[in-house]
C-alpha positions as CSV (number, residue, x, y, z in Angstrom):
1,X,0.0,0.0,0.0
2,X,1.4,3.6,-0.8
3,X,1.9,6.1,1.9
4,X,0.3,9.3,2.0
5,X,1.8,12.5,2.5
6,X,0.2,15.9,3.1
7,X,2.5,18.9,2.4
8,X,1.3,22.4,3.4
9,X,3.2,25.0,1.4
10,X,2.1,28.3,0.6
11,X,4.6,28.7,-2.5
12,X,3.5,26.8,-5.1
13,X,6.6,26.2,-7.1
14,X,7.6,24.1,-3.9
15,X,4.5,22.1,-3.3
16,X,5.4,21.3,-7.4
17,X,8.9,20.3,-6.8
18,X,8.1,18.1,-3.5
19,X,5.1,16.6,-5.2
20,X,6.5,15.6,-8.0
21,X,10.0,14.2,-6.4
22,X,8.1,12.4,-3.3
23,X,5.8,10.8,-6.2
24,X,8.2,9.7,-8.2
25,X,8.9,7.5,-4.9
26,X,5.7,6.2,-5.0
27,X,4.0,7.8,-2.7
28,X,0.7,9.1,-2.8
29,X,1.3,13.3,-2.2
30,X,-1.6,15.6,-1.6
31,X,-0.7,19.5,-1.5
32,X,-2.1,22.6,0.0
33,X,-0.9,25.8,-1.1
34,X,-2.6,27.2,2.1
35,X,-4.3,26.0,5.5
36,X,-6.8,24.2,5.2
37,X,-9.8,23.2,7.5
38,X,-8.4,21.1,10.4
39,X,-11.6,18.3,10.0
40,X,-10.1,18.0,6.2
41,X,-7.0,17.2,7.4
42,X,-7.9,14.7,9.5
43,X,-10.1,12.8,7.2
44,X,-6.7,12.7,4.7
45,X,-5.5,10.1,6.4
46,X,-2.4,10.6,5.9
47,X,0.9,8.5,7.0
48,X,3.3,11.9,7.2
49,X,2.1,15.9,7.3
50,X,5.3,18.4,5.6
51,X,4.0,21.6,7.2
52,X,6.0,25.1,6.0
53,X,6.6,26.8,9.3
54,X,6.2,30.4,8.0
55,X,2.3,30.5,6.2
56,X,0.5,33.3,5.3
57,X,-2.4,32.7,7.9
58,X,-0.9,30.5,10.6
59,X,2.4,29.1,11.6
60,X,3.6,25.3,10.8
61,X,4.1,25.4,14.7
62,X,0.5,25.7,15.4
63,X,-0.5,23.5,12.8
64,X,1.6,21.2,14.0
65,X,0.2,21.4,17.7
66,X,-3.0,21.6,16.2
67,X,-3.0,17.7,14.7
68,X,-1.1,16.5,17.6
69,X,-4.0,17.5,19.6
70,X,-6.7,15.3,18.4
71,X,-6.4,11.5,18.7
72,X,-6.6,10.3,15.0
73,X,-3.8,12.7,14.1
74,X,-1.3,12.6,17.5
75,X,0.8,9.7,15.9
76,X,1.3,10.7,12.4
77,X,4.5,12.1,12.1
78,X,4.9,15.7,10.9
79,X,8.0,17.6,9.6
80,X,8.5,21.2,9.5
């Protein structure tokens, strides 16, 4: 089964250049080029979250404290 990953990253030539290199490692990548709702991210599922620290409407950090606040997102890893 592939592994998802959720990237948050409010320039978009990045979200391009990490979707397209983490795909062609097989994994499943969805991208946000801004925050979205917290109950969407928790229904993706996902296996990893890539959160940019500095977004336009709220930091990584709080993002990051956000997910690892509710119980089916506390044990998915996230990097910053």
């Amino acid at each position: 089964m592939q592994k998802h990953i959720v990237i948050i990253e409010h320039d978009r030539d990045i979200l391009d250049i990490m979707r397209y290199l983490l795909e062609a490692e097989g994994y499943v990548v969805t991208g946000y080029a801004g925050f979205p709702s917290m109950n969407e991210l928790v229904l993706m599922r996902a296996d990893c979250f890539i959160i940019e620290e500095w977004l336009p409407q709220v930091s990584g950090q709080a993002i990051c404290l956000m997910l690892k606040a509710k119980i089916l997102t506390s044990c998915i890893p996230v990097v910053l």
